[in-house]
N, C-alpha and C positions, 0 to 999 in steps of 0.2 A: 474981727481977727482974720487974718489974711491966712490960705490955703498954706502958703510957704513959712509963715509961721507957725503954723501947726505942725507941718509938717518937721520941720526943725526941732520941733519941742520933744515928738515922739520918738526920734532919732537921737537926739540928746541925752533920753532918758534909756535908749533900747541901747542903744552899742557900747558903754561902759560895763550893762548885766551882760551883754555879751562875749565881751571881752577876759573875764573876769573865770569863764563858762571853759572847759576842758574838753574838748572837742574830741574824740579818737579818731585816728586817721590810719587806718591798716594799710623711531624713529623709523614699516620700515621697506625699503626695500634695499636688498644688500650689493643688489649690481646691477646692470642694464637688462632692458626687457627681457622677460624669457624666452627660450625656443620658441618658436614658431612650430608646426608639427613637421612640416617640411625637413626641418633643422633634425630630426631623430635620426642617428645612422642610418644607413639601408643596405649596403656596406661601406661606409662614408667614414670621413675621417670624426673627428670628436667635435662635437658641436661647440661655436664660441664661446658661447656666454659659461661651458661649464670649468674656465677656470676661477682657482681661488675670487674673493672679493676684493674689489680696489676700490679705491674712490674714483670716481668719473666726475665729469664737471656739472656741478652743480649738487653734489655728493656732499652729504654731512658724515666726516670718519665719528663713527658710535663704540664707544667701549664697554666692558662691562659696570664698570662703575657708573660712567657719564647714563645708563639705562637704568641702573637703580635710583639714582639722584633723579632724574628725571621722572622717574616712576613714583616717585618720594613727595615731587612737587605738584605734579600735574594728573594725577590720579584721580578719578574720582572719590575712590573712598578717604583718600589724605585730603582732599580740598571740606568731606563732609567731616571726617574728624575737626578741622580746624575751625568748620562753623558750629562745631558742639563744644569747643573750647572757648568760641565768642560769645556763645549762649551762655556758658558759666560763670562766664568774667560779666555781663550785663545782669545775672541773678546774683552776684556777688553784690554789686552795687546798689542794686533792690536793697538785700539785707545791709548794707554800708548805713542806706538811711535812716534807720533808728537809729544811728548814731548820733548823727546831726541836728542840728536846729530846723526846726517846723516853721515857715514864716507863713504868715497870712495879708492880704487885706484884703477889707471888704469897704462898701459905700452903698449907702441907701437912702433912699430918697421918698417917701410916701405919707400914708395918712390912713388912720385908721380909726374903727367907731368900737364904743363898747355898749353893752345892757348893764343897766345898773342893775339891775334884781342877782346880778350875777357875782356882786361884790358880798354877796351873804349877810350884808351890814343892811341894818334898820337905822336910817337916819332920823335924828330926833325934826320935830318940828316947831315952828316958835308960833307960840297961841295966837290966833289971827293971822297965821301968814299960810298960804298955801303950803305943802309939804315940800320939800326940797326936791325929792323925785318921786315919781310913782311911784307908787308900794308894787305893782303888778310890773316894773320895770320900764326900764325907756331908755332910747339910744341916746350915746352920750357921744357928741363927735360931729363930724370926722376931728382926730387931733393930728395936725400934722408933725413930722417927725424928718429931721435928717441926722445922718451918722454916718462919719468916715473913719473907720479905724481900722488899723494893725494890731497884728497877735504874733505870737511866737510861744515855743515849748520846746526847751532841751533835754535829755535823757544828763541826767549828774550821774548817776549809779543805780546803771541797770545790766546785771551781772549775765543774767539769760538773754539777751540781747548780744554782748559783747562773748560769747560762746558761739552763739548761733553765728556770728559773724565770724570767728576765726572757723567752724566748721565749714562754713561753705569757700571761705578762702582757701581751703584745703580742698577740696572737691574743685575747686576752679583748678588747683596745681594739677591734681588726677584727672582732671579732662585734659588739659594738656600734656603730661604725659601719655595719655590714652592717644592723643594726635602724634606722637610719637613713634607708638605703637605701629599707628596705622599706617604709616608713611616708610615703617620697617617690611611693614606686611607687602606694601604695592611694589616696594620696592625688590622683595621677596621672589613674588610674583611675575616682575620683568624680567628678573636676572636666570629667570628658570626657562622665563619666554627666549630670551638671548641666545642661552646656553641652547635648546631645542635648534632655534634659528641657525644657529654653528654647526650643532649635530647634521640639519637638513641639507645644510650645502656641503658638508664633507659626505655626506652620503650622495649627492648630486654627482658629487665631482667622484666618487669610487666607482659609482653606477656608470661614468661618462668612460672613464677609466677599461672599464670591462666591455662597454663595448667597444675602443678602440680594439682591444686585442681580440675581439672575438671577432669583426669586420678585419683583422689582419689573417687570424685562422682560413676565415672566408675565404680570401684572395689565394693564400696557400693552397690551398685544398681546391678551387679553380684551375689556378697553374699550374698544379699536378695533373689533374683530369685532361685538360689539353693540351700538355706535355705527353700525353699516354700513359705516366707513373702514377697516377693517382684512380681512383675507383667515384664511380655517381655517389654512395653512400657517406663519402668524407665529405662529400661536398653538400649535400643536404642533412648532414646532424650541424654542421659547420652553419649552414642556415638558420636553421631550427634552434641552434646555440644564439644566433643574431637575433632574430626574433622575439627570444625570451628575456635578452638582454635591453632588447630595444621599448619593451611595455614597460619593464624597471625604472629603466631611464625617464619614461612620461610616469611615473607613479611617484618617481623621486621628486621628478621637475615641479610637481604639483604640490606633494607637500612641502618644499622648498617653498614656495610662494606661500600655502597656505600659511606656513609659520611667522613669514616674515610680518605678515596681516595682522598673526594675532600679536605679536611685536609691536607695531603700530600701537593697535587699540591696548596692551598694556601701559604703552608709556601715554595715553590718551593725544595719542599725536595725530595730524591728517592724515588718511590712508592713500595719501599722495607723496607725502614725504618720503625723499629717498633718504635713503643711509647704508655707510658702508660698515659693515661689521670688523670693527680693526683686532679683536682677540681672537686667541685660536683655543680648540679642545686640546689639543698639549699644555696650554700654560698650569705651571705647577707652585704660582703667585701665594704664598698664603703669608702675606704682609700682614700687620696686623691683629692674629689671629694664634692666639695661644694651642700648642698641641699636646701640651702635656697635659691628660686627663681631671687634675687633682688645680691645676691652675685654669684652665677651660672651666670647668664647674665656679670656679670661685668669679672666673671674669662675668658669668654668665648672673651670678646670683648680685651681683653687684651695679651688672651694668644692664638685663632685660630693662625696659623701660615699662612692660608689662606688669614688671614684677614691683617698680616702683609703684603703677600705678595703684597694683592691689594695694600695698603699705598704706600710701596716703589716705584710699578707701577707707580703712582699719582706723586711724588716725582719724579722718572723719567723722566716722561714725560714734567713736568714741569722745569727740566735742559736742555731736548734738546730746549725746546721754546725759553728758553735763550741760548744757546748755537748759535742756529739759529739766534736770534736777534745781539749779539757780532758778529757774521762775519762780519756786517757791519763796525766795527772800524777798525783799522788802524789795522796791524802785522809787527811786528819790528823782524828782523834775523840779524843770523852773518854768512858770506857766508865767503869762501875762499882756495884756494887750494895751493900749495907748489910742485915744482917737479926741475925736470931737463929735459934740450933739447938739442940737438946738431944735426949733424951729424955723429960723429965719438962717440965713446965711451970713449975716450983718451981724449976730448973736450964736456962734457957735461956743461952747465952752468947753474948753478941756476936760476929761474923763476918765479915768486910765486904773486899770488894777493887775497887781502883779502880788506873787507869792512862789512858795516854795510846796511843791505835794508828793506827799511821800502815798503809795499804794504798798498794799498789804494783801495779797492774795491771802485766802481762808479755805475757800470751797470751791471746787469746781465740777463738781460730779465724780472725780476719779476720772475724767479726762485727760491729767497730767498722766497719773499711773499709768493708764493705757498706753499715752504714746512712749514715754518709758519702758517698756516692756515691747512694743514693734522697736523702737533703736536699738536695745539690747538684740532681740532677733537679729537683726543686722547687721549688727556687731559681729555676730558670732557667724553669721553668715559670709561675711569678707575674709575674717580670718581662716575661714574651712578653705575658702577660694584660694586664698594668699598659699597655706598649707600645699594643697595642690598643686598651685602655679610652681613653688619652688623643688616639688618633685618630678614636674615634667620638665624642668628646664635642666635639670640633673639630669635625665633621659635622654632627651632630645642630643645635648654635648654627647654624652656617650655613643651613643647611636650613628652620629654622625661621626664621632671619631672611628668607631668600627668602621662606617661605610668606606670613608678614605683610604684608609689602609688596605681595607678589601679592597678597592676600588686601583690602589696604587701597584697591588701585586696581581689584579687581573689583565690592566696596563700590560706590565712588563712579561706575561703569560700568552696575551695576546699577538703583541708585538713580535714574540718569538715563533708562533705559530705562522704568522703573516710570513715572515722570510724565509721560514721553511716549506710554506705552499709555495712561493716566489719563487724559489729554488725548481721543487719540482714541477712547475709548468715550464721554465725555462728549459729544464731536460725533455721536458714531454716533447716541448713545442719542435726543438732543433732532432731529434729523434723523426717525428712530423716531420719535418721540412727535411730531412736529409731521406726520408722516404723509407725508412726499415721498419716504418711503424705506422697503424691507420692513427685517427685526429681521436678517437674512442678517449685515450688515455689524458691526452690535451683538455677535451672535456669536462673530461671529471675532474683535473685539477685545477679547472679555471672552476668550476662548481666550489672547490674548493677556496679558490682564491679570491673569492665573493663574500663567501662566509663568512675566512677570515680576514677582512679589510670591513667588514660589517661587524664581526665581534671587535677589533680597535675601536672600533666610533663609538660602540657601546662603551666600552669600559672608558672611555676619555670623557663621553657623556654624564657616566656614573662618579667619574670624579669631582668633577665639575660642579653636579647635582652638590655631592657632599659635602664639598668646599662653601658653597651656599648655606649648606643645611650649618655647617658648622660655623658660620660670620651669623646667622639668623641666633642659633642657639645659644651665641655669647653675646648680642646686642650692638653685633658692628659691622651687618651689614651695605649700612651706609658708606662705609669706609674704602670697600671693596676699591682697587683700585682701576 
């Protein structure tokens, strides 16, 4: 019998039971190099580089969205979510196969000897003939032997199996929404980075701002002095006022840079890449973004991705309890293999057994219970979680809707204070410069005028923050535009 006919017979015989079988199938830097030190007033006019951000050539315009997306993607911790979500889909497929057919073959080709004392059998002897074999034993052999065969075994109804398997295909959905999560979080993370970023160049450029006008005091207060109308002391608080201004301005410059860096490394980009920051701390965008307390809360409970993921947990945990509970029934298989044997090859003969086996779990030590009793644990452990997630996410909306509002009337608080220190250093100054007045009073109101151009940046900062907090708190910070 010829290889290819054997082989044919067992294929013949294997893919109709097959057939027949029910298979279950489930960016930064924001503008051109920094100052130089050179570049700091001295009493000089305002250094280049401190206006607004533009794009220059070779300049990528960066927004706030386009940083979150990007932080979404290219993150470290979103790129390890997503390989913990490929971890769960590859153990998903681990558990897939008990579902499946088992295929085998094997081929063998040897020879082997046996003891006859080992057969426990007393062979008779025929009177006058020697005994057939030793009473004390004796090797019987070598017998040669060859066998090529195919096997196969399908699950027909196996209930804890097909648990265990929708369990963990649900734990594959919660790792992927956990990668979700995470890609909310970096993205979170950037947009805070950005927002800093913005904060540190409107502070650059407030800082650059004040020393213009404290290097114009200077010059006043010079021209008076060698006009004869002015006194030494306008002219060196008038210094003293440059000077103070002029550290600010390298404190600013520096953490302007510092932030743009850490920019960078949130959106995991080369710390060579430039970028121009195209949004401002004024923008009061809130696209997308429910502010009605009682519909925030419900966007939030609906759409965290966190909060799916704990669900699915919950869901989970509650297939392997069943999962665990069905091992107890019965499991019904189709076993059976196909081959050929002989000695010779010229002489192989077909061989083949197949049936149906049903298993009966009975006893297992109270190892089933146990693990029943850790899933239940677990169970109830997800859902404490799940509990909790949907109370801080109820928080979080609130919170952040307070911040905004706080945030929208410190704004407009500040803003007012700004114009009316503007006002009065204008009187100061022309007062000053009309000479009926020393620079003492100019002073303090540019002290003034520091402060308040420093509390605006804050309060646009702190809006900004909360407009984050509040796209993070209802699951669309992605969205951001």
């Amino acid at each position: 019998m010829s290889m290819r006919s054997v082989f044919d017979g067992m294929m013949g015989r294997a893919l109709p039971l097959l057939a027949i079988l029910v298979v279950p199938g489930m960016v930064a830097r924001a503008q051109g190099a920094p100052p130089s030190a050179d570049s700091v007033p001295q009493p000089a006019p305002l250094p280049t580089d401190a206006a607004p951000l533009s794009a220059q050539n070779g300049t990528q315009p960066l927004t706030l969205g386009d940083a979150i997306r990007i932080a979404a993607h290219r993150s470290a911790g979103a790129q390890n979510a997503q390989l913990r979500a490929t971890e769960a889909n590859a153990e998903l497929l681990q558990q897939r196969s008990a579902l499946f057919p088992t295929l085998n073959a094997t081929g063998t080709q040897g020879a082997r000897t046996l003891n006859s004392a080992s057969f426990g059998i007393t062979f008779p002897s025929v009177p006058g003939q020697p005994p057939l074999f030793d009473p004390n034993g004796q090797v019987i052999g070598p017998v040669k032997n060859i066998d090529y065969r195919g096997s196969f075994e399908q699950q027909i109804f196996n209930l804890g199996a097909l648990e265990r398997f929708r369990s963990y295909r649900t734990l594959a959905h919660s790792a992927s929404t956990d990668a979700t999560t995470a890609e909310q979080q970096a993205g979170s993370a950037a947009a805070l980075a950005y927002i800093q970023a913005l904060r540190a160049n409107d502070d650059f450029r407030a800082r650059s701002e004040d020393s213009v006008l404290a290097a114009d005091l200077f010059n006043i207060a010079q021209n008076q002095l060698q006009a004869g109308v002015g006194i030494a002391l306008d002219v060196t608080r008038a210094q003293a006022q440059l000077a103070g201004i002029r550290a600010q301005l390298i404190a600013s410059r520096n953490t302007r840079d510092r932030t743009l860096l850490s920019l960078l490394r949130a959106l995991n980009l080369p710390l060579s890449t430039t970028v121009a920051l195209r949004d401002s701390l004024g923008s009061e965008d809130l696209r997308g973004l429910a502010t009605d307390e009682a519909t925030a809360v419900q966007h939030a409970l609906t759409d965290r991705p966190d909060l799916r993921a704990a669900e699915e947990r919950i869901m989970a945990a509650r297939q392997a309890v069943s999962a665990t509970r069905a091992e107890r029934l019965p499991s019904l298989g189709f076993v059976g293999d196909d081959g050929v044997n002989g000695i010779k090859y010229n002489r192989l003969l077909n061989t083949y057994t197949y049936g149906l086996q049903i298993t009966v779990p009975i006893f297992d030590g109270f190892r089933r219970e146990g693990r029943i009793q850790q899933e239940q644990a677990q169970l109830h452990e997800a859902e404490v979680q799940e509990r909790d997630l949907r109370d801080q996410a109820t928080v979080d909306v609130r919170t952040a809707l307070l911040d905004l509002n706080s945030a929208k009337e410190q704004v407009a608080a500040t803003r007012e204070q700004l114009q009316l220190t503007e006002q009065q250093i204008s009187q100061a100054r022309d007062r000053f410069r009309a000479g009926v007045a020393g620079n003492a009073d100019v002073i303090t109101a540019q002290l003034s005028l520091t402060s308040a151009r420093t509390a605006v940046i804050d309060a646009l900062t702190n809006y900004q923050n909360a407009r984050v907090a509040l796209a993070r708190a209802q699951g669309a910070i992605t969205t951001l535009p």
